[in-house]
Every structure is written in C-alpha cells, then in structure tokens.
C-alpha positions as a printed Julia matrix, in Angstrom:
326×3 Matrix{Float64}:
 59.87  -39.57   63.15
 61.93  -42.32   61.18
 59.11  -41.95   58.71
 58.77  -38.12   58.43
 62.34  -38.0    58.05
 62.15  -40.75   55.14
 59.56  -38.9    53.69
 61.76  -35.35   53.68
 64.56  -36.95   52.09
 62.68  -38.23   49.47
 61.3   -35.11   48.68
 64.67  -33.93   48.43
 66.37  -36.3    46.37
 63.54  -35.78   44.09
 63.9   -32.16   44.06
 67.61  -32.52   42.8
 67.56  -35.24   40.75
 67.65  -34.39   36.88
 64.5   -33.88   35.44
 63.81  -36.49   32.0
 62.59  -35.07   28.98
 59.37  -37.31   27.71
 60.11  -38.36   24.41
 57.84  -36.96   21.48
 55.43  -39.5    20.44
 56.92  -40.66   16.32
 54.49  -38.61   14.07
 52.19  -41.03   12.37
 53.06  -41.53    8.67
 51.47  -39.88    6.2
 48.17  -42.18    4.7
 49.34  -43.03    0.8
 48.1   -40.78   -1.91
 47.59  -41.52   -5.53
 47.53  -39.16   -8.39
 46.42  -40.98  -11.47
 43.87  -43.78  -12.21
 47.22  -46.36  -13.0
 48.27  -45.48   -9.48
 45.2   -46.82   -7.6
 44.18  -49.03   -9.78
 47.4   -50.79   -8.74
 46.69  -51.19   -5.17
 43.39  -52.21   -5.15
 39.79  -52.28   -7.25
 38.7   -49.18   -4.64
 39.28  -46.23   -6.73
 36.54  -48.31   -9.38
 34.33  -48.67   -6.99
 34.1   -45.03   -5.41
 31.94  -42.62   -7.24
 28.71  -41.14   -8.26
 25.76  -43.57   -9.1
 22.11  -42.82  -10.22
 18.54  -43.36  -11.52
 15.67  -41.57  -12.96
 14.83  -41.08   -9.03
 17.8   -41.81   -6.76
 21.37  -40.82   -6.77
 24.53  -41.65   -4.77
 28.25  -41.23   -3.42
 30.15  -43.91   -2.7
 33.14  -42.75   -0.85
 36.12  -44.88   -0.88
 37.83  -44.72    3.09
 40.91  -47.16    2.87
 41.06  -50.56    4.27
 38.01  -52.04    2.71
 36.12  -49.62    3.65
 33.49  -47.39    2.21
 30.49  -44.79    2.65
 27.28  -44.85    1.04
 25.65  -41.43    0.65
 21.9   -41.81   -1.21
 19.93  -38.49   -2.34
 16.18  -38.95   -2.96
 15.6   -37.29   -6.72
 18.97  -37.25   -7.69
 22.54  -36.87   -7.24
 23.51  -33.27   -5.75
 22.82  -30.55   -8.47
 21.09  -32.8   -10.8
 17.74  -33.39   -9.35
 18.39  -33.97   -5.25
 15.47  -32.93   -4.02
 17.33  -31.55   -0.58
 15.96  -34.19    1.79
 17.48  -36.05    4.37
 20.57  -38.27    2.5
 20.8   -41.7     3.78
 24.01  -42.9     5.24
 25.46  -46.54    5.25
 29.08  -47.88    6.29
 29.79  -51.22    3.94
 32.78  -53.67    3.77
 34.54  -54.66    0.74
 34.67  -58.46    0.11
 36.68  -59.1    -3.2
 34.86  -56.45   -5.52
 31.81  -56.01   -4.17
 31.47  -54.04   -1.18
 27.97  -54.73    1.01
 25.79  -52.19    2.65
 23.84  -52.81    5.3
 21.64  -51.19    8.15
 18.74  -52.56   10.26
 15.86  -52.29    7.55
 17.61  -52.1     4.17
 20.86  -53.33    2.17
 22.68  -52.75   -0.81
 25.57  -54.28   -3.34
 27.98  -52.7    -5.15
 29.39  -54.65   -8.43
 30.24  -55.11  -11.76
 29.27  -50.89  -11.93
 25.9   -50.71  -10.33
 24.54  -50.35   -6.98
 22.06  -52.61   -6.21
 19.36  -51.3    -3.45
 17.22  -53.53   -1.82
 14.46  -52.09    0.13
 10.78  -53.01    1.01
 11.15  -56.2    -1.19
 11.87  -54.28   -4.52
 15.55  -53.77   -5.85
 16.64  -50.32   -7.02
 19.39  -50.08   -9.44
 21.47  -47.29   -9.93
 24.63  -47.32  -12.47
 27.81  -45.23  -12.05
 27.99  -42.52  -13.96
 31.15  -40.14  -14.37
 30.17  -36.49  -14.32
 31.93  -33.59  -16.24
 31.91  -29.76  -15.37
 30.43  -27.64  -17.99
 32.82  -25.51  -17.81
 35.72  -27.9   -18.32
 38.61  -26.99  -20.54
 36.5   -23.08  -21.17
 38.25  -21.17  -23.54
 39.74  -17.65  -22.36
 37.85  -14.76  -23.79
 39.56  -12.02  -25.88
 39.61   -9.69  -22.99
 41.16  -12.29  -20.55
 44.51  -12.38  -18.89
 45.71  -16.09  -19.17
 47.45  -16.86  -15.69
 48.35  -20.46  -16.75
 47.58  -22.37  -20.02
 50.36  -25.18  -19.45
 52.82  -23.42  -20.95
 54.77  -21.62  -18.19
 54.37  -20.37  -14.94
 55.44  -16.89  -15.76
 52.54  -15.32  -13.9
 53.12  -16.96  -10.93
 55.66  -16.18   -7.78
 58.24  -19.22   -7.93
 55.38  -21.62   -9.84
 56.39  -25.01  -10.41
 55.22  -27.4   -13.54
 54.53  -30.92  -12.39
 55.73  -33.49  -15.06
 52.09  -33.93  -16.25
 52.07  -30.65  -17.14
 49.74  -29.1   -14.34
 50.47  -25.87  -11.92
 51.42  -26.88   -8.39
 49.86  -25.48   -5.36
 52.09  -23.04   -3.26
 52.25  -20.12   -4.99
 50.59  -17.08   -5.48
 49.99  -14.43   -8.9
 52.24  -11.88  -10.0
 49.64   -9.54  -10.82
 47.2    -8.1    -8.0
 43.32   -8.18   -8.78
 40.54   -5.7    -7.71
 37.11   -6.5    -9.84
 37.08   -9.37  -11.52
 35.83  -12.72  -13.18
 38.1   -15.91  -12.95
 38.05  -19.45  -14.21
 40.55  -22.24  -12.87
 40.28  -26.26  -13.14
 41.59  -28.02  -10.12
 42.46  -32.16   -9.8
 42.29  -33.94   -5.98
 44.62  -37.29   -5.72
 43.05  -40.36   -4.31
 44.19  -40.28   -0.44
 41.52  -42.51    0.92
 42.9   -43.02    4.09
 43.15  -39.28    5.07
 39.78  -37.78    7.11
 38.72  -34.45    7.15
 41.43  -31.41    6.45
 43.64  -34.09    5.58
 42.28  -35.35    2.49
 43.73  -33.62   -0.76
 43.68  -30.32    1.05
 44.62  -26.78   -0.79
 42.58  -23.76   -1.2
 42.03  -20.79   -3.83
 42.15  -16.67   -2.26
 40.71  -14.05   -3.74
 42.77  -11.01   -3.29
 44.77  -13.16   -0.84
 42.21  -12.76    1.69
 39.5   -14.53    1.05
 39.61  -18.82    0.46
 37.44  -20.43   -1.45
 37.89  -24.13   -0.02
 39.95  -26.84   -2.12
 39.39  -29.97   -0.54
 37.93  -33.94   -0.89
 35.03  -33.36    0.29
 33.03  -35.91   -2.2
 30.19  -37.36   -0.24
 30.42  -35.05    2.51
 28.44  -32.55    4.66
 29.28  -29.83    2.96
 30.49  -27.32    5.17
 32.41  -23.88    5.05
 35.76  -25.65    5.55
 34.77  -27.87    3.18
 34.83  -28.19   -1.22
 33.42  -24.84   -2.38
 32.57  -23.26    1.16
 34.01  -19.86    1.73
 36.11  -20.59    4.39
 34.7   -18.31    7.61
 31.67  -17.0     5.93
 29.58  -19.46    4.64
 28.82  -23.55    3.45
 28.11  -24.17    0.44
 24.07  -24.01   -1.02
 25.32  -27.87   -2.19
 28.21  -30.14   -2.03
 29.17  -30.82   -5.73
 32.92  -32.01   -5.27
 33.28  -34.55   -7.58
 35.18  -37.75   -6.69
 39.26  -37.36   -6.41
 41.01  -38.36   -9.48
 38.48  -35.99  -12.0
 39.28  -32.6   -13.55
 37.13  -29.65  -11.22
 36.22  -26.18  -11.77
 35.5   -22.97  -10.21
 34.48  -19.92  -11.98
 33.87  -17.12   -9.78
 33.06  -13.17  -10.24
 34.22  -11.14   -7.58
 33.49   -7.16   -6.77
 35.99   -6.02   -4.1
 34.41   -4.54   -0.73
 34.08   -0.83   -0.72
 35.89    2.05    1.19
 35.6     5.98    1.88
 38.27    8.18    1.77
 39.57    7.73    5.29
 39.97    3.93    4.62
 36.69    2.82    6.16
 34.89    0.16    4.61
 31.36    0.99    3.25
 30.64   -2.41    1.65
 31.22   -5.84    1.95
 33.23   -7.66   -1.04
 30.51   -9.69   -2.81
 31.06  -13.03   -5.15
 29.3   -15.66   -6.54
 30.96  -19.13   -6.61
 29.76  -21.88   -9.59
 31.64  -24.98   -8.53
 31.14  -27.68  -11.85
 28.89  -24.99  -12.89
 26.78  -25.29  -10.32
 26.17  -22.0    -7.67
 27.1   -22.59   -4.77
 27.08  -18.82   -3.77
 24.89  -16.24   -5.54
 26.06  -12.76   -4.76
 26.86  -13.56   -1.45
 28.55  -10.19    1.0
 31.69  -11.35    2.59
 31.8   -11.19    6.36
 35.72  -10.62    6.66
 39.21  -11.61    5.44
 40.04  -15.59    5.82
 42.35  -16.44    9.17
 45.29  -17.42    7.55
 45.43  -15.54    4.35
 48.18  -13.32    2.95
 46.28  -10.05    3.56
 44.93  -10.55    7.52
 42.41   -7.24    6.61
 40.36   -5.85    4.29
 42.06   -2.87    2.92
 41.44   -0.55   -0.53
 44.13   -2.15   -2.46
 44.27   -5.22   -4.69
 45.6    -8.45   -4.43
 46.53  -11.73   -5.77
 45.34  -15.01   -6.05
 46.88  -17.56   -3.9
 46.82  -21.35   -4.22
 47.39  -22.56   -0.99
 50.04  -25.26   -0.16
 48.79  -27.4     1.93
 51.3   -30.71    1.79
 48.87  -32.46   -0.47
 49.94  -32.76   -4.63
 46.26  -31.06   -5.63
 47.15  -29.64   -8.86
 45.44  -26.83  -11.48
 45.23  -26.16  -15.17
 43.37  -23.48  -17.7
 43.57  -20.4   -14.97
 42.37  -17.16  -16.55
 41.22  -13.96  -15.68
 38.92  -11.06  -16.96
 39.47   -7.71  -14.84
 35.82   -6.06  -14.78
C-alpha cells in the first residue's frame, strides 16, 4: 500500500508541476556562397577544379561539394547535349589533396590536375581537358517586335525590382505587364554554394503566367529531375540536364501558347511550351499537366499573367530579359 500510495502521489505531483518548453534546436548556418570567380578563388583552388571536361569520345562533370570534396560524373560520347550518347553515366566520389583531387572505385581511377582529367582504365589512360561551354544564345539581341523587360538599365518593368551592384536583376519580383502567347529570352547566373545539397543549392525559379515554374537551380552534374535545372516543376524532367557549372552566364528561351478555354471557363486545352535551356531542348511542345504548387496563380484560368522570378534566399541573378507577344 506504501508503494501504491507513492506511486499516486507521484502521478500527482507530476500532473501539477509546470510543464518545460523544449528548446528549439539553433538553425544550422547557412553553407557560404560565392558570387564571382575572385570570391572562390579566394577560399580555395575548388571552384578551378569543378567543371565540364571532354574528348573526342568521353565527357564529364566534376562537381565541386565543399570540404575537399568532389563528384565525378562521366558520359560515354560526350558531355550532355554535345554527343552523350544517353547511356548509363559513371559516378565516382574523390578527395582533394592539394590541387589534385583523386578518383577512385574498385576497377578504375582517375586524377584531376593542372586542367585535365586523367582516366585510367584497363591499362590505357584517357585524357579529357576542361573546357568552358557558352550558350548560343548568350547576350541574343531583342528583335524589333520585342518588349525589353530588363536590359541593365532599370527595373521599370518589374514590381519593386532591385539592381545588384554588378548591374544584374535580383530574384523576388515579378513583371508589370501580364503575358498570354508568347516567346521569351532571359540569361540567368548561379553563385558557387558548394556546400548546399539539393533545393538548397543556388535555388530560384522562372513562372510563366505565374503559374507555371520552369526550375532555376544548381543542378550541374545531376540527375536531372523535374525539381531540378530546366525541369518543369510538377510536369515533367528534363529530356537532358544541361545546367552549366555555377559561376557561368545561363539561358532559357522558351515559347509558350496559353491553355485553352470555352465560354463557361472550362479548359479545352492544355498550355503547351517548349523549353531550350543553353540552346539545347529540353521540352519540345510539351502539354502542361496543371498550374505549379506554389505559384502566384494556384489555377489555370483565361486570363494572363506575369512572369515571376522566384526568391528563394539564394543571390541567383538575371540579365538581357525580353519578350515577343505572339
């Protein structure tokens, strides 16, 4: 009885007594970004040493992932849109020593120095040299016909847009001017963030009509999904991953038809667009499925809308933004 009576008071005293608030766990700090060459350079040779290598038969991505770390990607026939022949990539983790960072796995091993990528594999060595890729479509001139959204200048077209000191449009803000039918260039730059993973790393995002994203992300090197650099966030992965490494100019030209309605509002076709990310197409006249979760405009509806550069706490930044109406 002694016990059982113990055992009630107990209870009781722990029934009254003030109930303690758990302390939030501190939110981890944010991983270091960089926004020019100068910048990284500064902490470390890693920013060199990321990027896209190739051969006559081979290319690669070597993905920079913070504390002497790195990713080797290799493509059989060429780096993605320039002669990968859409086999099975190749993927090795490697350690920087000094400033050359070693690849290995259990058959095969590779180098990384002085700008080339040394393979070695069945007794021969494979070299492939970095190379720095530009989008065709780089620094395209408006057309006659075109509505310039943002040449550097001002952000007059924009709700509340804000210059950086280099010059460049910040993300965050969304067009004046609403959009039904239409064809639209813009050139986007990714900082160096090499410690941030997935939705983390140098993350913004381009709507169409406010409803639909097209993905802004570093994504270099990776799977190349619909969350991902150039997927269509909700609808579909991009036909290939061509994000370029961070710290290089980007660009996205995309025509756009607006999805169809009757005159009681239902829809009667899907919006359609095809995507050419560094001139490459990474959609062709592909039907949209639905508005993005998370845009401005939650449904599809007959009425325009603008495009929206997503703030996503990450300094990506865009230049040379115009638009033809069709």
């Amino acid at each position: 009885m002694r016990l059982l009576a113990l055992l009630l008071a107990t209870t009781l005293f722990a029934a009254d007594a003030p109930k303690t608030k758990t302390p939030a766990a501190p939110k981890p700090p944010e991983p270091p970004v960089y926004l020019t060459e100068a910048e990284a350079a500064a902490v470390g040779p890693d920013h060199k040493l990321q990027g896209e290598y190739a051969n006559a038969k081979f290319g690669a991505n070597v993905i920079a992932l913070g504390n002497d770390q790195f990713q080797l990607v290799l493509f059989k026939g060429g780096l993605p849109g320039a002669g990968w022949d859409a086999s099975p990539k190749i993927e090795v983790a490697g350690k920087r020593d000094g400033d050359a960072v070693k690849f290995e796995d259990k058959i095969d091993s590779a180098t990384l120095a002085d700008g080339k990528l040394i393979i070695k594999s069945l007794g021969k060595d494979l070299a492939l040299n970095r190379i720095v890729r530009r989008s065709p479509t780089e620094g395209l001139a408006a057309p006659k016909d075109a509505t310039v959204l943002f040449d550097g200048k001002n952000a007059d077209a924009f709700v509340d847009g804000k210059i950086d000191p280099r010059g460049f449009l910040e993300a965050n803000t969304k067009t004046k001017q609403a959009f039904t039918d239409f064809k639209l260039h813009l050139e986007f730059f990714l900082p160096f963030k090499p410690l941030g993973r997935g939705q983390g790393r140098a993350n913004s995002g381009l709507y169409l009509q406010h409803r639909y994203e097209v993905q802004v992300l570093d994504s270099f090197g990776l799977k190349g999904l619909d969350n991902e650099c150039g997927g269509i966030y909700k609808n579909a992965a991009p036909k290939v991953n061509m994000c370029f490494p961070p710290l290089q100019w980007q660009t996205y030209d995309v025509d756009f038809t607006a999805a169809k309605f009757d005159k009681d509002g239902k829809k009667t076709a899907n919006a359609v667009v095809t995507v050419r990310h560094n001139g490459v197409v990474v959609h062709d006249g592909l039907e949209l499925k639905g508005a993005t979760p998370g845009g401005g405009f939650k449904t599809e509806v007959p009425a325009p809308g603008p495009f929206y550069l997503q703030g996503h706490g990450n300094p990506v930044v865009y230049r040379n933004i115009w638009v033809v109406a069709k």
